[in-house]
C-alpha positions in Angstrom: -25.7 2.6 -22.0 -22.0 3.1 -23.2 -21.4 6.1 -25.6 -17.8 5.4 -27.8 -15.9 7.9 -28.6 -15.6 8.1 -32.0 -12.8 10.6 -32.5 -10.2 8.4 -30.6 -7.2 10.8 -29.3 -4.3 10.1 -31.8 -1.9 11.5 -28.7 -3.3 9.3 -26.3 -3.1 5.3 -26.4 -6.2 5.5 -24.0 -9.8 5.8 -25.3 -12.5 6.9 -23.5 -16.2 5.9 -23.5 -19.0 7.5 -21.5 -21.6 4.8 -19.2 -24.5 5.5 -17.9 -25.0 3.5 -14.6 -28.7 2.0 -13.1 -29.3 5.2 -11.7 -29.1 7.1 -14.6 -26.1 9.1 -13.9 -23.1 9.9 -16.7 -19.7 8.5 -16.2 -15.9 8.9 -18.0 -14.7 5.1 -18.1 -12.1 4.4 -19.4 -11.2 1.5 -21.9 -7.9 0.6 -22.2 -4.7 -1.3 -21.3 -3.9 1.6 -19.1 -7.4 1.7 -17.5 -7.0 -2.1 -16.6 -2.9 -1.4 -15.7 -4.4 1.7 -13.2 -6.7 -0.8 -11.6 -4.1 -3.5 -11.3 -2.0 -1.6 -9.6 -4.0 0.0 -7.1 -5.0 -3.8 -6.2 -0.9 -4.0 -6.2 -1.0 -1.0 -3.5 -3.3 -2.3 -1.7 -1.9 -5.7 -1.7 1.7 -4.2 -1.0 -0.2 -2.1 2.1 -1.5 -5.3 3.3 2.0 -7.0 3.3 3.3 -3.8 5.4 0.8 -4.0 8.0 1.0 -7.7 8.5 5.1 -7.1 8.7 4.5 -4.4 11.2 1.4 -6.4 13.1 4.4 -9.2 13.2 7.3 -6.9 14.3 4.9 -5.5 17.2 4.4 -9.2 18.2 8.4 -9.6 18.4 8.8 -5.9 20.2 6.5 -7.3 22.7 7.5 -10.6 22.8 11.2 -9.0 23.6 9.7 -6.5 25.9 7.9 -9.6 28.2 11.7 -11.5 28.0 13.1 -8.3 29.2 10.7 -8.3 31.8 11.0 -11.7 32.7 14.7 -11.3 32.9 14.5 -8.5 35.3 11.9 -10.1 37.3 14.5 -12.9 37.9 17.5 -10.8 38.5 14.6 -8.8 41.5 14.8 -12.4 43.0 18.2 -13.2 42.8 18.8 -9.8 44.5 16.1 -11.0 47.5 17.8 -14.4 47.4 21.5 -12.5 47.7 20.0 -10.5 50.3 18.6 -13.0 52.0 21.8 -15.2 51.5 23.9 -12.0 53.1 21.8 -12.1 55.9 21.6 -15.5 56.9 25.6 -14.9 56.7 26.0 -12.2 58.9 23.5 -14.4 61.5 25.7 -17.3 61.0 28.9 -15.3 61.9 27.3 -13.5 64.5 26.4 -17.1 65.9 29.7 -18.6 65.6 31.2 -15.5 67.4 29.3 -16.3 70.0 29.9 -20.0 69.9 33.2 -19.0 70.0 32.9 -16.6 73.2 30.8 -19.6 74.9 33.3 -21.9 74.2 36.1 -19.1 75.7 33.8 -19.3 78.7 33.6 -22.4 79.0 37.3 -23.5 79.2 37.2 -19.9 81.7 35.0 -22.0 83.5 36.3 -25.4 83.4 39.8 -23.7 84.5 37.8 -21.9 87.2 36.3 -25.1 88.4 39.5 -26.9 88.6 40.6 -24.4 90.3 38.0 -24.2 92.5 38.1 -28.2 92.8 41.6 -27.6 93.3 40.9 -25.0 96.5 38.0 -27.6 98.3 35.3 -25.3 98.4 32.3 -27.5 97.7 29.1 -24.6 97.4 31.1 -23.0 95.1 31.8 -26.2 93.2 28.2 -26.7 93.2 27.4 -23.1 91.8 30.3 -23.6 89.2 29.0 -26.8 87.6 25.1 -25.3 87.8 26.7 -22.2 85.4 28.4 -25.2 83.4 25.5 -27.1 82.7 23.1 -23.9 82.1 26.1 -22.4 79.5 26.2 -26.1 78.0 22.6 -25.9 77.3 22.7 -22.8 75.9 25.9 -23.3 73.7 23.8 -26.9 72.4 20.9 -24.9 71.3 23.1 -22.4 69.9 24.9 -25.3 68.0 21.8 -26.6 67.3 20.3 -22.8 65.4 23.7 -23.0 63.8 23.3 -25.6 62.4 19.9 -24.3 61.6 21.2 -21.6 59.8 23.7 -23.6 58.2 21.3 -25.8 56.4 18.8 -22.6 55.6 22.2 -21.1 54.6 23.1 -24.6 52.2 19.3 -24.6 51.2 19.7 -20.3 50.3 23.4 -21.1 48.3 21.7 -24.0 46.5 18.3 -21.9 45.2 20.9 -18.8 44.6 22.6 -21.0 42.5 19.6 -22.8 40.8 18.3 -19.2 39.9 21.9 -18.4 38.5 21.7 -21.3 36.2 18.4 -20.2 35.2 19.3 -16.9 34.9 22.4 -18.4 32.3 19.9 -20.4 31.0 17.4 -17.8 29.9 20.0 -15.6 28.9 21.5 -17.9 26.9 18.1 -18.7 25.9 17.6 -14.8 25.3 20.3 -14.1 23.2 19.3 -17.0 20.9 15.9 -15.4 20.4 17.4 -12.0 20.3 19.7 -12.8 17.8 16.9 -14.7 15.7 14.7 -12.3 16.1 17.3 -9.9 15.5 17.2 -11.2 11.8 13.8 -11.3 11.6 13.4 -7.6 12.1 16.0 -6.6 9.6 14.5 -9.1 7.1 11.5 -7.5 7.8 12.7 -3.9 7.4 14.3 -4.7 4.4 11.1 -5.9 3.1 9.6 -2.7 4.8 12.0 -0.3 2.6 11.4 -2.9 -0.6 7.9 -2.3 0.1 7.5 1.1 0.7 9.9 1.4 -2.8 7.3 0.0 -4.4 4.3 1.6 -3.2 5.7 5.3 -3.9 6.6 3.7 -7.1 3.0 2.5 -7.2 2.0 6.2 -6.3 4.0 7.7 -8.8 2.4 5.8 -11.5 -0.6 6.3 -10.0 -0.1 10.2 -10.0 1.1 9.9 -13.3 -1.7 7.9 -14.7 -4.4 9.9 -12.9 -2.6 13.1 -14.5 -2.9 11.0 -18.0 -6.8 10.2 -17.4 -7.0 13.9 -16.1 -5.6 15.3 -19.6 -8.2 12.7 -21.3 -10.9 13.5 -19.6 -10.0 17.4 -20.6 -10.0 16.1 -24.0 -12.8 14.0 -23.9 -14.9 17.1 -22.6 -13.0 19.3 -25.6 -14.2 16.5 -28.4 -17.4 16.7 -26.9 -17.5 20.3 -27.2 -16.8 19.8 -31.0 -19.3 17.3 -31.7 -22.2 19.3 -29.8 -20.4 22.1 -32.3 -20.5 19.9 -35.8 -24.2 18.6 -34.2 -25.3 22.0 -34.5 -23.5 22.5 -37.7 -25.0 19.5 -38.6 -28.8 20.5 -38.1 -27.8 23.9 -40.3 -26.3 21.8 -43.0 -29.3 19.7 -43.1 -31.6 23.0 -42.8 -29.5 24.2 -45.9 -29.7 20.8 -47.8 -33.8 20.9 -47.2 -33.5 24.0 -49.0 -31.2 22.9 -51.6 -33.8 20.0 -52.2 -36.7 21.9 -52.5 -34.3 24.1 -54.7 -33.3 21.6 -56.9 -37.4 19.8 -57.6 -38.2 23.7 -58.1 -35.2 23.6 -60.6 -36.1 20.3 -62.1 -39.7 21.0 -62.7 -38.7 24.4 -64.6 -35.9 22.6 -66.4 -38.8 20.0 -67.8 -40.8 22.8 -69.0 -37.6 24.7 -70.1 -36.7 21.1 -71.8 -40.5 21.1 -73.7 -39.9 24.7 -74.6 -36.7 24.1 -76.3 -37.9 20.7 -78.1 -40.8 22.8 -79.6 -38.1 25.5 -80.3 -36.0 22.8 -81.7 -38.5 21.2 -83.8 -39.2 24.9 -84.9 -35.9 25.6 -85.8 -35.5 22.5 -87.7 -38.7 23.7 -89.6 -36.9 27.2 -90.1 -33.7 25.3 -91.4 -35.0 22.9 -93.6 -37.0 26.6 -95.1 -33.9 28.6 -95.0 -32.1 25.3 -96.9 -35.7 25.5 -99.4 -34.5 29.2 -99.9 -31.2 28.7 -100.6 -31.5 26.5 -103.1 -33.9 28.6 -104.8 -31.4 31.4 -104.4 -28.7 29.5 -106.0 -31.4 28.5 -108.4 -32.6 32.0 -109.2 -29.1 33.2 -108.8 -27.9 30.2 -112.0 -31.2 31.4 -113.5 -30.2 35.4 -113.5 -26.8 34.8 -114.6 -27.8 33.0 -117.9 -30.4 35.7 -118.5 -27.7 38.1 -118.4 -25.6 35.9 -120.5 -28.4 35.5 -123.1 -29.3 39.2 -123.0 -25.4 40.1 -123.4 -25.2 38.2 -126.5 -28.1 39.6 -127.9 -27.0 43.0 -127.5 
């Protein structure tokens, strides 16, 4: 059931109409281009809220997408310190190794001067004693040459994973900045749609506000005319008390003017009676009068 106003606010371009829903309960609706412009935009707000959380959803994407880089990038720099570490360490070994490949080979040309010396003296034992040191401190120095060499290759193998991590470390950098830098854009793009958007929805809430002040100041009025028509509905059931009365009035009146009416047609018709007599007695008047004066003439010539 929809209830029109019928005294449409000259003041307002709005016009408002009262609907009854399924459960019986009284609404304001409102019927207008402004109604349907209200409703647009709040489906604009909430549309324009959508778009901001899908641009913040996506900007917490790239935050975390730079935030696992970051981390990837200091979990590679954590083992190229281990590798550098481990790199330092297998240098110290390898110059503590050729210091001592450099003190055995001082002791063995000690010895080998020692044993021509003693080869040089004839003393066989100690000959025999001599070259039993020399072949125990040549097997020693060949198995030091041998972890030197060792450590050399571990030491190649460490320089050539330091430096396969370093290119991979440029790499990803490089690779970093790129997707920093694009992503870079993509954020201020996004908060420059961020600001657009948020212009528009306190825009949007502006109107809004300024609408729902307008459909307030309607509503006011829409309760004030309703005021007035419950008023000229009561003023209407008097009025139509009063015309009853003025109906019954008026047969009452019409029913005494027909008798009045008979009363003065047989008043007329006796006056008409009395007129045509009176007109009869003015003619014998003037008759008697015509007859009275030529008495008196007559009599005045006979006296």
């Amino acid at each position: 059931m929809a209830l029109v106003n019928p005294w449409p606010c000259c003041s307002c371009a709005t016009s408002m109409i009262l609907e009854e829903d399924s459960a019986g309960n009284i609404f304001v609706a409102e019927v207008s281009p402004g109604g349907n412009a209200e409703k647009s935009g709040l489906r604009e707000e909430k549309t324009k809220t959508d778009s901001i959380r899908e641009m913040e959803s996506r900007k917490k994407n790239v935050d975390e997408e730079v935030k696992s880089l970051q981390d990837e990038i200091a979990k590679r720099k954590l083992q190229l310190q281990d590798k550098d570490k481990d790199f330092k360490w297998l240098e110290t070994r390898l110059q503590a190794v050729v210091k001592t490949n450099r003190l055995l080979q001082g002791i063995l040309a000690k010895q080998a001067a020692f044993r021509k010396r003693v080869s040089e003296d004839g003393n066989e034992d100690t000959e025999c004693d001599v070259q039993k040191c020399l072949e125990v401190s040549a097997e020693q120095l060949n198995q030091m040459s041998e972890r030197l060499e060792l450590m050399k290759d571990n030491a190649y193998g460490v320089r050539v994973t330091i430096q396969g991590l370093e290119q991979n470390m440029s790499e990803a950098r490089k690779t970093l900045e790129t997707r920093i830098q694009r992503l870079t854009g993509r954020n201020e793009e996004l908060f420059r749609l961020y600001n657009a958007k948020e212009k528009e929805i306190v825009d949007l809430q502006t109107r809004f506000k300024q609408e729902s002040e307008l459909r307030q100041k309607s509503e006011t009025e829409l309760e004030q005319m309703k005021e007035q028509a419950n008023d000229l509905k009561e003023e209407l059931k008097v009025q139509d008390m009063h015309c009853v009365l003025l109906r019954e009035k008026l047969c009452t009146t019409w029913v005494m003017f027909a008798e009045k009416e008979e009363k003065i047609t047989w008043l007329q018709r006796g006056l008409n009676d009395r007129v045509q007599d009176w007109s009869k007695v003015k003619e014998e008047l003037v008759r008697t009068r015509k007859e009275r004066n030529s008495i008196k003439s007559e009599a005045e010539q006979l006296g």
